[in-house]
VOKE-470736 format. One line per 10 residues: number of its first residue (from 1); their letters; for each residue x, y, z of C-alpha. Coordinates in steps of 0.25 Angstrom, whole numbers, plus 5000, padded with zeros to 4 digits. Layout:
<atoms>
NUM	a	X:Y:Z; ...;
</atoms>
This chain:
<atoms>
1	xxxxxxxxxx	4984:4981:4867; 4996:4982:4876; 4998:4968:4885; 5003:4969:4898; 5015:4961:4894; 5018:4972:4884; 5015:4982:4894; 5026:4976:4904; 5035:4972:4893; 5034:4988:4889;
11	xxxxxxxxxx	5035:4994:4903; 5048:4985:4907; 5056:4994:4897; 5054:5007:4905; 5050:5002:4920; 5058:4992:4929; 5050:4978:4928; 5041:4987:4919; 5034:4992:4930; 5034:5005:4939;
21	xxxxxxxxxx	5032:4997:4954; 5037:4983:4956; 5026:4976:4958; 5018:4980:4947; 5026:4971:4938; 5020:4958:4942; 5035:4952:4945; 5029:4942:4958; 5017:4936:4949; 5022:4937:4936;
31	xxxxxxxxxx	5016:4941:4923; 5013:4955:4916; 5008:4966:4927; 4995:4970:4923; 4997:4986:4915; 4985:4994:4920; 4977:5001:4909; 4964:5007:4919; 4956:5002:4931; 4943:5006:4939;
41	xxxxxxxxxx	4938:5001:4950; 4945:4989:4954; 4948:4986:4941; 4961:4988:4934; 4962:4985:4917; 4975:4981:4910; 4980:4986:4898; 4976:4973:4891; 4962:4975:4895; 4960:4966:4908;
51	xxxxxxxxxx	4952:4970:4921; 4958:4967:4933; 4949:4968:4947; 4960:4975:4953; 4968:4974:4968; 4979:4981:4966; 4973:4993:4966; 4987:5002:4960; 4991:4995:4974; 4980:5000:4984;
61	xxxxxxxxxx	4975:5015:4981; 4964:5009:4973; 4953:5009:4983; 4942:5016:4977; 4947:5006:4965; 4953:5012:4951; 4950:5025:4945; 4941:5030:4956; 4931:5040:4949; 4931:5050:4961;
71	xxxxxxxxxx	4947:5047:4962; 4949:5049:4946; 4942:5063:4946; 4948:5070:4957; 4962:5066:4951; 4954:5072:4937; 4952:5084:4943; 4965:5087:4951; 4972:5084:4938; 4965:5094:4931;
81	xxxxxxxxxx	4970:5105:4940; 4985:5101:4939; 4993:5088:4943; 5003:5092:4953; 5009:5105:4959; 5017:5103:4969; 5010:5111:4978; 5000:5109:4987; 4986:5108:4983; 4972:5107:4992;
91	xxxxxxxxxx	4970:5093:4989; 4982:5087:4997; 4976:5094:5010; 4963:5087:5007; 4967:5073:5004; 4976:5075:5018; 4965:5077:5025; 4958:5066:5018; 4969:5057:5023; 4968:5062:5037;
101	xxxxxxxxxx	4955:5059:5039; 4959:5045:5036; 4971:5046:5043; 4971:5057:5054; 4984:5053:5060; 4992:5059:5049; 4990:5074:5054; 4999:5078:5042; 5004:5071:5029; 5011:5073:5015;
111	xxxxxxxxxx	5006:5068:5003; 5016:5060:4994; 5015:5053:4982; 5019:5039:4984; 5016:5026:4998; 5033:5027:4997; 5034:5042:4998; 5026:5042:5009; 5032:5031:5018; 5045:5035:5013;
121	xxxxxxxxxx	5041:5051:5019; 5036:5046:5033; 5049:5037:5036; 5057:5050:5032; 5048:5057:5041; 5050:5047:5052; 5063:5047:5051; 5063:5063:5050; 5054:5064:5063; 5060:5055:5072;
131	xxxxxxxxxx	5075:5056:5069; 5077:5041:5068; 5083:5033:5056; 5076:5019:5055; 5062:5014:5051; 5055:5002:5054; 5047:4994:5043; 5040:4982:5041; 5044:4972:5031; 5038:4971:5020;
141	xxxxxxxxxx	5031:4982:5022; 5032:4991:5010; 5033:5005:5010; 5036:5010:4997; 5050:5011:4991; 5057:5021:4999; 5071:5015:5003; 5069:5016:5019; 5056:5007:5017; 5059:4998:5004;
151	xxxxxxxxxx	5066:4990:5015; 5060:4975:5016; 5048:4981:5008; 5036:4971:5005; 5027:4975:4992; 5035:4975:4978; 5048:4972:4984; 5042:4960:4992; 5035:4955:4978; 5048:4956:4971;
161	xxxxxxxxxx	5056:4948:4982; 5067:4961:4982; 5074:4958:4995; 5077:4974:4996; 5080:4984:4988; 5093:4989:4981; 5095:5003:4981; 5091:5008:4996; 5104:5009:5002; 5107:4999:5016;
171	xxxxxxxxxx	5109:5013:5025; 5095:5016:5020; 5089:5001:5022; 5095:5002:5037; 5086:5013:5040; 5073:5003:5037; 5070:4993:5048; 5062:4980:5046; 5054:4972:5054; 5042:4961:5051;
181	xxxxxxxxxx	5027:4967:5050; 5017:4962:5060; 5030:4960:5070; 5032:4969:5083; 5043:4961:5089; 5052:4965:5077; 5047:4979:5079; 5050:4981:5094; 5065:4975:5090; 5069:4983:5081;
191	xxxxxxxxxx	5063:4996:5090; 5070:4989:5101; 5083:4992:5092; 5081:5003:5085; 5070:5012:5091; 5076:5026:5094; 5080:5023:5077; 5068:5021:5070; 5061:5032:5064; 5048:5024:5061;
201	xxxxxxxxxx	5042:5012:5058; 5034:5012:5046; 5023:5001:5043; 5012:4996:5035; 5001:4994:5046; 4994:4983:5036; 5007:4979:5026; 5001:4980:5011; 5014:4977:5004; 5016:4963:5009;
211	xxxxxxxxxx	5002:4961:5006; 4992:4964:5017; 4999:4962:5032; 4989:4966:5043; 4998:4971:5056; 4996:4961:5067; 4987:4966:5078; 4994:4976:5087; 5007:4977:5077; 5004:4993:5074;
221	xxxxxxxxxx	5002:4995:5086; 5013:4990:5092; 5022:4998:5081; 5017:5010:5086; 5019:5009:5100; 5033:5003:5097; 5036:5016:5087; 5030:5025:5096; 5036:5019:5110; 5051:5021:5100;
231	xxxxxxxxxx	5048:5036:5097; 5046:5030:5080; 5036:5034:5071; 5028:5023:5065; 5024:5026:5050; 5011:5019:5043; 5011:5015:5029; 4997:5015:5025; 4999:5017:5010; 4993:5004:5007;
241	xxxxxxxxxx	4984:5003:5019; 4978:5017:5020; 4963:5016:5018; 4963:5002:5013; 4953:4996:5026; 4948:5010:5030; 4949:5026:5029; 4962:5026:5036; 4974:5015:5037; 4978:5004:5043;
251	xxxxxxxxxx	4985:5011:5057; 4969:5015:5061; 4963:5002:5058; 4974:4996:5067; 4973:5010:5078; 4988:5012:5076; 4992:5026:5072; 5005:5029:5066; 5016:5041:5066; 5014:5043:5049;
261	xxxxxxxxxx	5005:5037:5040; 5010:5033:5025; 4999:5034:5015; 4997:5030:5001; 4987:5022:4988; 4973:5024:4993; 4978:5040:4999; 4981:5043:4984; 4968:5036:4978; 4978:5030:4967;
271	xxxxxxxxxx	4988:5043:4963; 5002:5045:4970; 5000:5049:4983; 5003:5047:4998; 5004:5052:5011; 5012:5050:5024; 5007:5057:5037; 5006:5057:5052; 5007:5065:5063; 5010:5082:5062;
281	xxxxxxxxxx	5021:5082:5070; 5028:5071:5061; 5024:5076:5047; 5028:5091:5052; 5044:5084:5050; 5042:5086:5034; 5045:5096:5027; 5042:5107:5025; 5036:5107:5041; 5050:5099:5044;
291	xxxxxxxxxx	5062:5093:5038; 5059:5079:5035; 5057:5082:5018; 5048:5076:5009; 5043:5081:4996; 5035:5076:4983; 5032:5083:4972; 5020:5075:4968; 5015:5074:4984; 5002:5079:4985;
301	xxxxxxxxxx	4998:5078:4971; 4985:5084:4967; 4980:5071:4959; 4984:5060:4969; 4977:5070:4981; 4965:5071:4972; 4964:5055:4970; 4968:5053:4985; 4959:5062:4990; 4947:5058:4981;
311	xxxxxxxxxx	4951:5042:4986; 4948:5046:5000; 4937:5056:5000; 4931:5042:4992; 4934:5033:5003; 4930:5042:5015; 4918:5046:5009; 4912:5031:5007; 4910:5025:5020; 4907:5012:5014;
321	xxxxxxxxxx	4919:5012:5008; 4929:5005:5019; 4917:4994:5022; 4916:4991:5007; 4930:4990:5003; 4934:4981:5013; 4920:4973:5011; 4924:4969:4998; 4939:4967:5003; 4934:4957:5013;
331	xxxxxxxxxx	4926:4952:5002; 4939:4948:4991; 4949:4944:5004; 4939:4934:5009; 4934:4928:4995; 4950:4927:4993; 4949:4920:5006; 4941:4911:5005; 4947:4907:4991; 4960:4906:4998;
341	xxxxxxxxxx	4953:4896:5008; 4945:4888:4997; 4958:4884:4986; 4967:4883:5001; 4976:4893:4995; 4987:4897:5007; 4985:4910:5008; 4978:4922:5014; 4973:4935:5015; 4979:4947:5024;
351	xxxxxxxxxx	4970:4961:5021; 4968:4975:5025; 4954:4982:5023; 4955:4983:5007; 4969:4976:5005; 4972:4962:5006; 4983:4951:5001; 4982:4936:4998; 4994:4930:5004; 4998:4916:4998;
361	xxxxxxxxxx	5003:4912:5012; 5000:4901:5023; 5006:4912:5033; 5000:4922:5038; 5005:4935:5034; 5008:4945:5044; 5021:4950:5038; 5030:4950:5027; 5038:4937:5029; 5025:4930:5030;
371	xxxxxxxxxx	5021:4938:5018; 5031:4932:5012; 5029:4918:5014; 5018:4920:5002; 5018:4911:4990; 5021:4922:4979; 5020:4912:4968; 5004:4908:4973; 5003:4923:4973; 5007:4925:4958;
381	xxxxxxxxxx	4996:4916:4953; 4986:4920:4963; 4990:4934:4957; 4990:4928:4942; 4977:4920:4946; 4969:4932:4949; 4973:4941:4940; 4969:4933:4928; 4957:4933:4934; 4955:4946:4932;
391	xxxxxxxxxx	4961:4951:4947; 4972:4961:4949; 4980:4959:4964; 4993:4962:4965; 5005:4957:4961; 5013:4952:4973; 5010:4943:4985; 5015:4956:4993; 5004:4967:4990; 4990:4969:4993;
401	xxxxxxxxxx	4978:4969:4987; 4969:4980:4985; 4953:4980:4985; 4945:4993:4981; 4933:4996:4982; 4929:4995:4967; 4929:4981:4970; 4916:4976:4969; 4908:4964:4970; 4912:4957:4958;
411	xxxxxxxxxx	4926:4963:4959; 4925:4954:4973; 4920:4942:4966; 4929:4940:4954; 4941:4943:4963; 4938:4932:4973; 4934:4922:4963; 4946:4924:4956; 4954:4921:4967; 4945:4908:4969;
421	xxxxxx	4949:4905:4956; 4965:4908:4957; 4966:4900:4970; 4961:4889:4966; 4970:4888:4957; 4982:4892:4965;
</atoms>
């Protein structure tokens, strides 16, 4: 049997860190990352032959838990009629209108392959569309790793404390505007400044990759109008928080429509894919309808449509399946809770429908420098804690935590005992 320490040990002579995305490698808790051999349902196995409830779920596509029946024979089935033909095929209309029903602002769309190639597209877009040079983002807000956006990133570059990143040059940086999440002051200012400029503003409207941040009540609607009033398109990153509380994202729970909508995980029902989307008359710049070019030879494959499209016909089709999903997150947050409360561990819990971090703060975390105040080293054993105990979360103080609805009852019971157990030793 092959150890995981073998395994790392192995893969660190042909990977960086032994790894193919930072935060895989376990550098902010320590120890041997876990090398996944199979999962079902909420379960992931190692290749040394543990189970793990799992709450990472491949980073949230996961929902319907791992290795979905109904997801697993409609990527069978596609695959048996060809892979990829880099041409267009039945099934991308279908799974767009499948994603416009959830989401029927996006009046057109283009599939891609990845969260970053979509938000990397719609800021070309933007800047394409309305002729301007700079964008506004949130920081630590992360929005995959396209130079204009890698700029104060939160997720794997917050977990490996890299102040910024070598390789994107300063006249590229300078494009890429910064201001604090949750603040609309620091907005206003910077419109104030450079508002005929600004292209867009691009957002998270719950942050995932700081770990969970709820906007502040009125915030998106106050970067609408401010974008709107300054002629600037506002872009939604909903990769991580589409269809996570409910058949749609975060902008309609909060009644805030956007100029284009990011999409990924959860759209792709675990293979490459993704979207970006918005209004017709802003989609009609790229080509070949206008001249902003964009171009994948993977986008659109038939496996990833297949498993995407299968994901939300599954979803849609249940109508107990948003009020179950988040019953049995409200039922892991508040046993969390109340463990937090009974051990007085200083630290609490910020959540969004099936998604939630445990932040080991007395502040209240609203934003990323308050995010930050975090103790990282309580994390790492809280980390270790639980997943010698049989629980898999992820590994940084800065992500999210996934629930699925494979999770059952005593799914919900050895997890929140567990963390009893941790806490009171922490």
């Amino acid at each position: 049997m092959t150890t995981n320490r073998q395994a790392i040990e192995a893969s660190s002579r042909v990977f960086p860190g032994g790894v193919n995305s930072p935060v895989r490698a376990f550098a902010a808790v320590g120890g041997d990352p876990l090398f996944i051999a199979k999962a079902s349902g909420c379960r992931v196995t190692d290749i040394e032959g543990r189970s793990f409830i799992d709450y990472v779920g491949s980073w949230g596509p996961m929902i319907l838990g791992h290795s979905d029946p109904d997801v697993v024979n409609a990527i069978t089935a596609a695959a048996a009629n060809g892979t990829s033909f880099g041409a267009p095929t039945l099934g991308e209309t279908e799974l767009a209108e499948a994603i416009q029903d959830a989401f029927p602002t996006m009046e057109k769309m283009r599939l891609v392959s990845s969260g970053t190639e979509a938000a990397m597209s719609a800021v070309r877009l933007a800047r394409g569309y309305t002729g301007r040079p700079l964008i506004v983002k949130c920081d630590g807000c992360y929005h995959g790793h396209g130079d204009s956006l890698l700029v104060s990133a939160g997720s794997g570059v917050a977990t490996l404390g890299i102040p910024g990143c070598p390789g994107i040059p300063e006249q590229i940086a300078s494009g890429t505007m910064v201001v604090p999440f949750n603040d609309t002051k620091a907005l206003e200012k910077v419109f104030e400044t450079n508002g005929p400029k600004i292209a867009a503003v691009i957002i998270e409207p719950v942050c995932g990759n700081i770990g969970v941040v709820p906007p502040l009540k009125g915030y998106l609607a106050d970067i609408r109008k401010i974008t709107r009033e300054a002629g600037s398109l506002l872009i939604f990153d909903e990769v991580m928080t589409g269809f996570r509380a409910a058949f749609g994202g975060a902008g309609q729970i909060e009644r805030v429509t956007p100029d284009l909508i990011c999409l990924g995980k959860i759209v792709g029902g675990g293979m490459p894919l993704a979207v970006y989307g918005g209004k017709a008359k802003i989609m009609s710049h790229i080509a070949p309808e206008g001249k902003v070019y964009q171009a994948g030879t993977l986008s659109g494959n038939p496996l990833a449509v297949a498993a995407g499209l299968a994901t939300l016909r599954k979803i849609k089709g249940n109508a107990e399946f948003y009020p179950r999903l988040l019953k049995i997150t409200d039922r892991i947050v508040a046993g969390i809770e109340d463990g937090l409360k009974k051990y007085r561990v200083p630290a609490s819990i910020n959540r969004f429908g099936s998604m939630f971090t445990v932040f080991f703060t007395k502040e209240t975390v609203i934003d990323f420098k308050t995010a930050k105040t975090c103790d990282t080293r309580v994390f790492s054993r809280f980390f270790k804690g639980m997943l010698e105990k049989g629980i898999y979360l992820p590994p940084s103080q800065f992500e999210a935590a996934f629930v699925s609805i494979a999770h059952d009852d005593e799914d919900i019971a050895q997890t929140i005992g567990a963390a009893h157990e941790v806490f009171e030793k922490l």
